[in-house]
N, C-alpha and C positions, 0 to 999 in steps of 0.2 A: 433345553438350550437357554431359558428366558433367566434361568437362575445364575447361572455360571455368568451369562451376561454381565447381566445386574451386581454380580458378585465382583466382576472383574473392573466396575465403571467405578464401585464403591471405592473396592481398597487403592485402583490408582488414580482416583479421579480425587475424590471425597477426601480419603484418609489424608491425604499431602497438606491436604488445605489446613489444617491443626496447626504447620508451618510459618501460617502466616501472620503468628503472635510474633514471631522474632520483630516482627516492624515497632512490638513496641517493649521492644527489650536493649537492652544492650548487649549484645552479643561477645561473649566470651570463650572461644574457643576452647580455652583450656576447662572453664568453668562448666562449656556443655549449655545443653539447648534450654533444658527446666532451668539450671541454677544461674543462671544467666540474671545481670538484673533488669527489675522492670521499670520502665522507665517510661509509658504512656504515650502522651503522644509528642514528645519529646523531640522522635526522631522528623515528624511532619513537619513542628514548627523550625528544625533546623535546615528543611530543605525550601519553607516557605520565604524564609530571609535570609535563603542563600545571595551569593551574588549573581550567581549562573543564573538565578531565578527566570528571571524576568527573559535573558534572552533564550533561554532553553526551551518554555511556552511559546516563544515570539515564533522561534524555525520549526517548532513541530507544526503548531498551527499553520504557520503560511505555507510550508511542506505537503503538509496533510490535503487543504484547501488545492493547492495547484495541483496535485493528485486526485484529488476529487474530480476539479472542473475540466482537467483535462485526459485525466487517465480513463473517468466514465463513462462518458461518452463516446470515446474514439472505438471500443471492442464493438459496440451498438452500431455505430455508421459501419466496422469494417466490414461487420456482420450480412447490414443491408445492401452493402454492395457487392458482395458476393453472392446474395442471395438471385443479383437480378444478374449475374452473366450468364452467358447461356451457351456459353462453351466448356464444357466438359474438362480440356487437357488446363484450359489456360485458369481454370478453376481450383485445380486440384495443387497446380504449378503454385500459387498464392497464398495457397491455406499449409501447406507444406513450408514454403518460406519464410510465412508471419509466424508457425508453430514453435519452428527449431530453434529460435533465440531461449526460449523457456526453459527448455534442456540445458542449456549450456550453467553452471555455477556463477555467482557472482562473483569469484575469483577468477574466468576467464574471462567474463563478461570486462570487470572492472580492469583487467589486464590488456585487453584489446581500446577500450577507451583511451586508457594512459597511451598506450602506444598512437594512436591514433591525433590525438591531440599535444604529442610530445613535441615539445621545442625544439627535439635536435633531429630529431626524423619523423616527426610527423605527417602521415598524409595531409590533414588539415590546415599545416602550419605551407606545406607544399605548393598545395593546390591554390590558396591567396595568393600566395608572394610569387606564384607564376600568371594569377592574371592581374597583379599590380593593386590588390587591395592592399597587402602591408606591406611595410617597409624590410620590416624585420618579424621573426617568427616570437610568437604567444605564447607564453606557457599558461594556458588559458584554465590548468587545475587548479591555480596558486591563486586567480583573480576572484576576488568574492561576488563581484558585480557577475558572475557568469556563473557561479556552482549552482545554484536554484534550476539553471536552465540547463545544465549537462545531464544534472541529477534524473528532473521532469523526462527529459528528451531518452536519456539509456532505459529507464524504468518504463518507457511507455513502447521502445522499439521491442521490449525484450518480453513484456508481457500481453498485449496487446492482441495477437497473434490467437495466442493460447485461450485470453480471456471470452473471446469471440465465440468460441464454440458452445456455449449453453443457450446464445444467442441463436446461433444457429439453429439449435435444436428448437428451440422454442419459436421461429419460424417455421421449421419444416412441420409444427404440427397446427397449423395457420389451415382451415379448410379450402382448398383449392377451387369450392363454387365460389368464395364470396369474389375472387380475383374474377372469375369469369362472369359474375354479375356486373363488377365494376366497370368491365370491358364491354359491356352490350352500351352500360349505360355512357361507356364513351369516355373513361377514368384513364389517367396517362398513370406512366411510373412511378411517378412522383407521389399523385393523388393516392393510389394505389400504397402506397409505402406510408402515407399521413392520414388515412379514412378506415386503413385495414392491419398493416400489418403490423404499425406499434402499437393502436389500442389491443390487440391479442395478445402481446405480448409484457403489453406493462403490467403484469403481475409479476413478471420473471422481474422488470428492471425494478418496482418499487422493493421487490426483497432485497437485492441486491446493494439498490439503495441506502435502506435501513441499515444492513450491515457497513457498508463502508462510512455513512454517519457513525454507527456505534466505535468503527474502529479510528475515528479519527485523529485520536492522539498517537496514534501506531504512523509515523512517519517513513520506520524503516530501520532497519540496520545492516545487516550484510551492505547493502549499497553504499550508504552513507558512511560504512565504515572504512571500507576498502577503497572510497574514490576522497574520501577528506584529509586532510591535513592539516601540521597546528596554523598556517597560513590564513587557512578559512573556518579555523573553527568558531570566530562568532557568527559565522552563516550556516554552518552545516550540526552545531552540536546542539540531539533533540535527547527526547527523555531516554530514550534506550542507549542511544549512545552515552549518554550522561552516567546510567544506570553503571555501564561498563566502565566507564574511566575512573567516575568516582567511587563504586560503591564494590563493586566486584575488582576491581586491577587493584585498587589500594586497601583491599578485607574488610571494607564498612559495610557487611552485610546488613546488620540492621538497616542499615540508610538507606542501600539497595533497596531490602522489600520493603521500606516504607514509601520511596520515589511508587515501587512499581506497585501498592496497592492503593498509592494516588492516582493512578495513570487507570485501575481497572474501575476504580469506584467511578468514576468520569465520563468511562467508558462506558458503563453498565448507563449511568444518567442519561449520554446519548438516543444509546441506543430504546432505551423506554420510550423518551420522548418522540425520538423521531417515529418511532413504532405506535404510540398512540395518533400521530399524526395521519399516518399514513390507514389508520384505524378508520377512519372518518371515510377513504374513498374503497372501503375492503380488501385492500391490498396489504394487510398486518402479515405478521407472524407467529400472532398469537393475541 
């Protein structure tokens, strides 16, 4: 079974990667992949002095970052505070509720925000204007001062849930004398949750860690794609969306994988770094 494996990681993992000379060709469809001309790094320096440039970096990184600092965290606390109710139905009632948004596609997901926040019948716009916060109703997907935080807020209610459960797990295998030593010695929940059950567990959070540093120029797209408009696109358009408008919707393939083997070579950078960092308290990945 080890060969077929190996066999199978090769030809679709490996062999693809060949593909990723087109970044520095010029892509001719008619001409074909080989006869294509070469053109170096051509395609880099024309995304480097684009004009998109500058803000395209600006929304992935500030994107990336408000996902980080807040989407990290929050699967960790849902995690710990499920860990300590101690009712059974009203437990299961919770982790069922936070699950199910995961399931759901970013096309309903992003279909229910719209509606929800819509100008002409929005609950949102409803619920103000009847306890006299506005005047008149928002169309609050068109305002750029607000997409960062609808974006953060769907992305967090809809994953969130789902995230939590390796947390879990990595709590449930917490040895249950150290909790009952902490109890003699007179440890409240709290204590018990900051003496015990994150240092057990921050091996789970430093990997997870690492990877979400590695992937921080991955801001997002289904999301970003289906809730943006050109209204807010100098706040909402990041490398993948970018990738898509400019390089794929109008056949600049080369420029495409040249964006995207910007976006992996940066990524790869990350994630080293942060991984030799985390090297130092034994929590790497390698």
């Amino acid at each position: 079974m080890v060969i077929p494996a190996l066999l199978f990681i090769f030809v679709f993992s490996y062999v693809p990667m060949y593909g990723i000379l087109i970044a520095f060709k010029e892509y001719d469809i008619f001409q074909g992949f080989n006869a294509s001309l070469w053109v170096g790094l051509a395609n880099f320096k024309e995304f480097l002095y684009a004009p998109e440039f500058t803000t395209v970096i600006r929304n992935t990184l500030g994107i990336s970052l408000l996902k980080l600092i807040v989407g990290f965290p929050a699967p960790i606390a849902l995690a710990l505070l499920l860990n300590e109710v101690k009712i059974p139905l009203f437990k299961r009632v919770v982790q069922t509720v936070s699950y199910l948004p995961h399931f759901l596609s970013w096309v309903i997901v992003s279909g229910f925000v719209a509606t929800l926040l819509s100008a002409d019948y929005g609950s949102l716009n409803i619920a103000l204007e009847k306890l006299h916060l506005i005047d008149e109703p928002v169309n609050w997907l068109t305002i750029p001062n607000y997409f960062w935080t609808i974006l953060i807020a769907t992305g967090l209610w809809k994953g969130v849930g789902f995230a939590s459960i390796v947390y879990l797990a990595a709590i449930s295998g917490v040895n249950p004398d150290l909790y009952e030593a902490a109890s003699i010695d007179g440890a409240g929940r709290f204590k018990k949750i900051y003496a015990i059950t994150l240092p057990c567990i921050m091996p789970v959070i430093s990997i997870f860690l690492i990877l979400a540093i590695g992937d921080l120029l991955s801001a997002g797209f289904e999301d970003i794609l289906l809730l943006q408009s050109d209204i807010v696109r100098d706040v909402s358009d990041v490398l993948d969306t970018y990738v898509y408008r400019v390089g794929i919707r109008n056949s600049l393939f080369s420029y495409a994988a040249a964006v995207g083997l910007f976006k992996a070579i940066i990524s790869v950078a990350l994630l080293t770094i942060a991984n030799a960092i985390a090297r130092k308290s034994g929590n790497s990945l390698w």
